[in-house]
N, C-alpha and C positions, 0 to 999 in steps of 0.2 A: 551379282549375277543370279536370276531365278533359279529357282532347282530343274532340272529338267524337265519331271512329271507335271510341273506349272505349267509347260510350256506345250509339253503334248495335250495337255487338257483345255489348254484356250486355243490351240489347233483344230483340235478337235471339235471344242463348240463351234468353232465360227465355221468350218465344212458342214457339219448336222444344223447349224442356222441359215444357211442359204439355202437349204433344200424346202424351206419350211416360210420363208419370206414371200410375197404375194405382191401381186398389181397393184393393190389397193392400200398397201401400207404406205406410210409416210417417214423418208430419213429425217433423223434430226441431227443433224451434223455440225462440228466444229473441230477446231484446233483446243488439244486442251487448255483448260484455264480463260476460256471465253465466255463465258456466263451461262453454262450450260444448265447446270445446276439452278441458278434463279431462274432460265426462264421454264427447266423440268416442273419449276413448284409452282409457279403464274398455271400452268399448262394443267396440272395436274389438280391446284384447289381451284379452277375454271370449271372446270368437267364434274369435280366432284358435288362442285354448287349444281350446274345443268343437272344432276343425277339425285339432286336432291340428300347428298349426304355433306356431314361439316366437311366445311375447310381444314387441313389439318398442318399446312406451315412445315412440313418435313418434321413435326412432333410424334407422328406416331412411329413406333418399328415398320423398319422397310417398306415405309411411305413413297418415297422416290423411283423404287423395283416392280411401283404399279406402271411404269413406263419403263418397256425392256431395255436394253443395254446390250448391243449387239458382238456378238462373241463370246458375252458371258451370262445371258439370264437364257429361260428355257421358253424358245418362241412356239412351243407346243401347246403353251397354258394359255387359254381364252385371255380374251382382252374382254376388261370388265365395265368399258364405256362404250357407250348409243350411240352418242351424238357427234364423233368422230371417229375417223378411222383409225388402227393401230399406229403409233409414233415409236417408233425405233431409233433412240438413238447412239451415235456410232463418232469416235473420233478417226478412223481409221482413213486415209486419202481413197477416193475412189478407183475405183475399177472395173471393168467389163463384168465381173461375177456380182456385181451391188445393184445391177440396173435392174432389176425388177420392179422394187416400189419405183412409180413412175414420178412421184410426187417429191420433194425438197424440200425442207427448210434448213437455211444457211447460219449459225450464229458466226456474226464475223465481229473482229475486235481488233484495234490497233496492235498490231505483231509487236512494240514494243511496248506496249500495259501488257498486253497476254505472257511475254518473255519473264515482265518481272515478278508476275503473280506463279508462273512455270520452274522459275529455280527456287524461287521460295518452297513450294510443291517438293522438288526432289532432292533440295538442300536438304530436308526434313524430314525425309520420309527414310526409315530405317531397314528395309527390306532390299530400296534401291534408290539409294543415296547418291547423288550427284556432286562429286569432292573437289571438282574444279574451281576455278573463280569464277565472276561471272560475265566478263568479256567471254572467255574462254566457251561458256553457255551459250552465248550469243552468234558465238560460229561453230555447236555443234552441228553432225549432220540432221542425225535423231529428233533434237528440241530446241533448236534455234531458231533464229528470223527466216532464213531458207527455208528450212521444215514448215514454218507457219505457212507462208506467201504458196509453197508448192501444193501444201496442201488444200488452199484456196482455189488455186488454179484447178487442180484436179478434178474440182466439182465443181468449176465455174459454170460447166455448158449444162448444167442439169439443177440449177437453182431454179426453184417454184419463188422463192420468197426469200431476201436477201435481209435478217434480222440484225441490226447494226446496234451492236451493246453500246456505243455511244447514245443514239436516239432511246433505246431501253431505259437510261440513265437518266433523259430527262424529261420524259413523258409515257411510260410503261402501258399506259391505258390505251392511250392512240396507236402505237406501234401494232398492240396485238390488233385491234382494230383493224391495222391494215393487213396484220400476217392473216388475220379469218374471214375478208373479204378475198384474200386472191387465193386463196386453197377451196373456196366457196362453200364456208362452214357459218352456219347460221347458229350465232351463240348470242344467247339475251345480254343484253346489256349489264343487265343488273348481277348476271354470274362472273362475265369478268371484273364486273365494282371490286365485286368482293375477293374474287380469285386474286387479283392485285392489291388489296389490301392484305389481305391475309399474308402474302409472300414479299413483304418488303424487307430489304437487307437486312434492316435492324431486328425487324422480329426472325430473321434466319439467322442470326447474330445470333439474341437472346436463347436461342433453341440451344445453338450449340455449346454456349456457356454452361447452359444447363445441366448438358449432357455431358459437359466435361472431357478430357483429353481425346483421340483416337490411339489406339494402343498403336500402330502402325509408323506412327509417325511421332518425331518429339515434343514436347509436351509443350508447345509454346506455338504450336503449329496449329491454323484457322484454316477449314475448307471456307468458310465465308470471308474475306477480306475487308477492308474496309471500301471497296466499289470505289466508282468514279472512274475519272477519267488520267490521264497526263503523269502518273508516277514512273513515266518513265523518264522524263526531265531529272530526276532527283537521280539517276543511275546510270544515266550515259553517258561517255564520254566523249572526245568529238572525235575520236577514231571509232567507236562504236556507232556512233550518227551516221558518219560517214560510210561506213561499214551500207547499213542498210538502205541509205540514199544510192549505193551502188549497185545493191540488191534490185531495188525497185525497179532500174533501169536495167540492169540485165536479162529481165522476166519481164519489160513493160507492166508493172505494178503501182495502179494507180490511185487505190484506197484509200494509201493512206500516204502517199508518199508527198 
């Protein structure tokens, strides 16, 4: 359980960050463990090419914090890019107090790849550790297949640009192509070459070998995974299939179903 003061204090950002959110900003939304992260760094050494500074691959310190984090970075401090508007991103389900940025981007992902990379996450993580099995994960309320699918739903009606970590997977360059034609952001070509070069799994990989453990979590534990698609064939079982083929149908969810 967090300690209390954790909790007043990320209440507390997220009431003093709605006061301070704008028309003009842009959600970057997902269910956690959906590729957020990869496409934070595509997003992030894109702009910083357009801006004429290197690529930096989430190598440098709090490289990724140049893109807020909603509830917990301080949306008071200027945003340090031209050539697009501020991107905020947020895993939190929507709600009437989020509607101000008018604008969306959705990262969606298969709820059962997201589920298996999500207990991996809190199987691991030593502050708030998830000591169930993982059926058991699979029908929390919190971080299961329900959570995922509701949390989709919730922003269904206010998606600008629906980014499918599938298609990211296996054409990165085109995708964002299409995410900065419909946001109608005019980015050279030649900066996302490079912004997608720069941010391919493997060199996010090699960053964080580098860098070695996160003190937070057990020592065998990758925020970069090994990507792709389908691991979740290797972890379910056919009550858990079933499980979420029921899902799908109770919520008419058709994604991925």
């Amino acid at each position: 359980m967090r300690p209390v003061t954790h909790v007043l204090t990320s209440v507390y950002r997220h009431i003093v960050g709605l006061a301070r959110l704008r028309d003009e900003d842009v959600w970057l939304a997902s269910f956690p463990r959906s590729g957020s992260t990869w496409v934070r760094t595509i997003l992030l050494n894109t702009m910083l090419c357009v801006e004429g500074e290197p690529a930096a691959s989430g190598s440098t310190p709090h490289f990724l914090e140049l893109l807020p984090n909603y509830g917990f970075s301080d949306l008071s401090q200027p945003w340090p890019f031209s050539c697009v508007p501020r991107i905020i991103k947020t895993h939190r389900r929507f709600n009437r107090a989020l509607s101000r940025p008018r604008a969306t981007i959705y990262i969606i992902r298969d709820p059962r790849d997201s589920a298996v990379s999500y207990f991996d996450f809190l199987a691991k993580h030593k502050g708030h550790r998830y000591r169930g099995d993982f059926s058991s994960f699979l029908r929390h309320s919190g971080y299961g297949l329900e959570a995922s699918i509701l949390h989709y739903l919730s922003w269904q009606s206010r998606i600008t640009y629906l980014l499918r970590y599938e298609k990211l997977c296996t054409d990165p360059f085109h995708e964002f192509v299409r995410l900065f034609a419909a946001l109608g952001w005019e980015i050279p070509e030649k900066a996302l070459v490079q912004g997608v070069e720069s941010s391919t799994l493997e060199k996010m990989r090699q960053v964080e070998e580098a860098r070695g453990p996160i003190s937070r979590f057990d020592s065998d534990f990758r925020v970069v995974r090994s990507g792709g698609t389908g691991h979740w064939q290797k972890e379910f079982d056919s009550a858990d299939l079933r499980y979420f083929r029921q899902l799908c149908e109770t919520h008419s969810y058709d994604c991925y179903s």
